[in-house]
N, C-alpha and C positions, 0 to 999 in steps of 0.2 A: 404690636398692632396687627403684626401679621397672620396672632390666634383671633383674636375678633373679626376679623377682615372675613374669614376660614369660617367662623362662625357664622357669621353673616349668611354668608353663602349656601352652608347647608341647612340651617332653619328655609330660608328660601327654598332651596329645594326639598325639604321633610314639605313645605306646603305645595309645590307643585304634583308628589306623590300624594298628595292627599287628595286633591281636585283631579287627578287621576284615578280615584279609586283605591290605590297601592297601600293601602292603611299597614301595613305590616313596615315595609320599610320605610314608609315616614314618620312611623314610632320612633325607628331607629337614629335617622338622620335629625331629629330632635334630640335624641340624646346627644349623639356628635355634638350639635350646635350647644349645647349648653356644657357638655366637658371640655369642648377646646375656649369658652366664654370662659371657664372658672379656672382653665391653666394660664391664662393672659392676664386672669386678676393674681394670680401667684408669681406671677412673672413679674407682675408689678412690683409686687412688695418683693422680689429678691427671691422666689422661693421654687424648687420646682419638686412637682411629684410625678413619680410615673404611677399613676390608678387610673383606671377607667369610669369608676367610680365617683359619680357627681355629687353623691353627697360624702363622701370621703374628702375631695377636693375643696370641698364646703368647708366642710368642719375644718380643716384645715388652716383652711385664709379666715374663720372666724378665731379659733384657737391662736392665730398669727396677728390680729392684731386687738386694737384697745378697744375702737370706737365701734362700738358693737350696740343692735338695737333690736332687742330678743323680739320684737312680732315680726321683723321683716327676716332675722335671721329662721322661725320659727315657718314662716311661711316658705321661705326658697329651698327649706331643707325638706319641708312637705312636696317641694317639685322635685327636686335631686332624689326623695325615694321613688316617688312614682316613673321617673325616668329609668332609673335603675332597673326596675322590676321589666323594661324593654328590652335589655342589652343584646341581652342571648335571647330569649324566648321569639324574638321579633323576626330572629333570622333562622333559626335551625330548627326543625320537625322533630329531634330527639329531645328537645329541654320541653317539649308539650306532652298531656298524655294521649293524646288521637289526633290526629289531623297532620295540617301545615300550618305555617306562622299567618299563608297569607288567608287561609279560611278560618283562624282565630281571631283576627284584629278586624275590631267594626272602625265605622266613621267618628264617634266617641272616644273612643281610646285616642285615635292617631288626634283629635283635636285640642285635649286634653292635655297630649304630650305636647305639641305646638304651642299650648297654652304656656306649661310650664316653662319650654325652654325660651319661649320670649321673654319672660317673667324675668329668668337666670341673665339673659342678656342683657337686657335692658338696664336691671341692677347692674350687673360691670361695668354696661359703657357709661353708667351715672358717676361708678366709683374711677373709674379711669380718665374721664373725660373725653371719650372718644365720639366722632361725628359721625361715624359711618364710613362706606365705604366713595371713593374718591375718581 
């Protein structure tokens, strides 16, 4: 409960950098919130990986178990790429070809990824039962 809880937290703050303007690192802080969401649903079923990698993580806990449901699976693994493609680019000036992360990322992107990684949450705390934070 303690990855969700963690998730929680920085989806919350990936959206106060965005009503901030901050679009770069609240790309990021969306991914965070949906890879420490899909290490707590692996932690559920017993499993742990070390990847940073959200749709790695995915495929993983769908590979992992039975009850599996290809449009939702098909849909979160379309947010785990879009996440991914933030990791690095979102924070370092050398993974881009000109600029900085924070004059690449518009209002779209960073909402986009907020989109996604509630999407990711939201599914786990379905799949785990969880209420939130306390």
């Amino acid at each position: 409960m303690r990855w969700l809880s963690e998730a929680e937290w920085d989806l919350e703050t990936a959206r106060i950098l965005h009503r901030e303007k901050r679009f770069n690192a609240s790309t990021f802080y969306a991914h965070q919130s949906a890879e420490k969401a899909v290490k707590a649903l692996l932690y559920h079923v017993n499993e742990a990986l070390q990847s940073c990698s959200v749709r790695v993580l995915l495929e993983r806990y769908f590979t992992k178990t039975s009850s599996r449901d290809s449009g939702i699976e098909a849909e979160l693994l379309t947010c785990a790429r879009e996440l991914d493609r933030h990791y690095i680019p979102s924070r370092y000036p050398n993974a881009l070809p000109a600029g900085t992360p924070h004059e690449a990322y518009d209002e779209e992107t960073s909402r986009r990824a907020i989109e996604c990684a509630l999407r990711i949450l939201e599914y786990v705390k379905g799949v785990i039962g969880y209420g939130g934070l306390k």
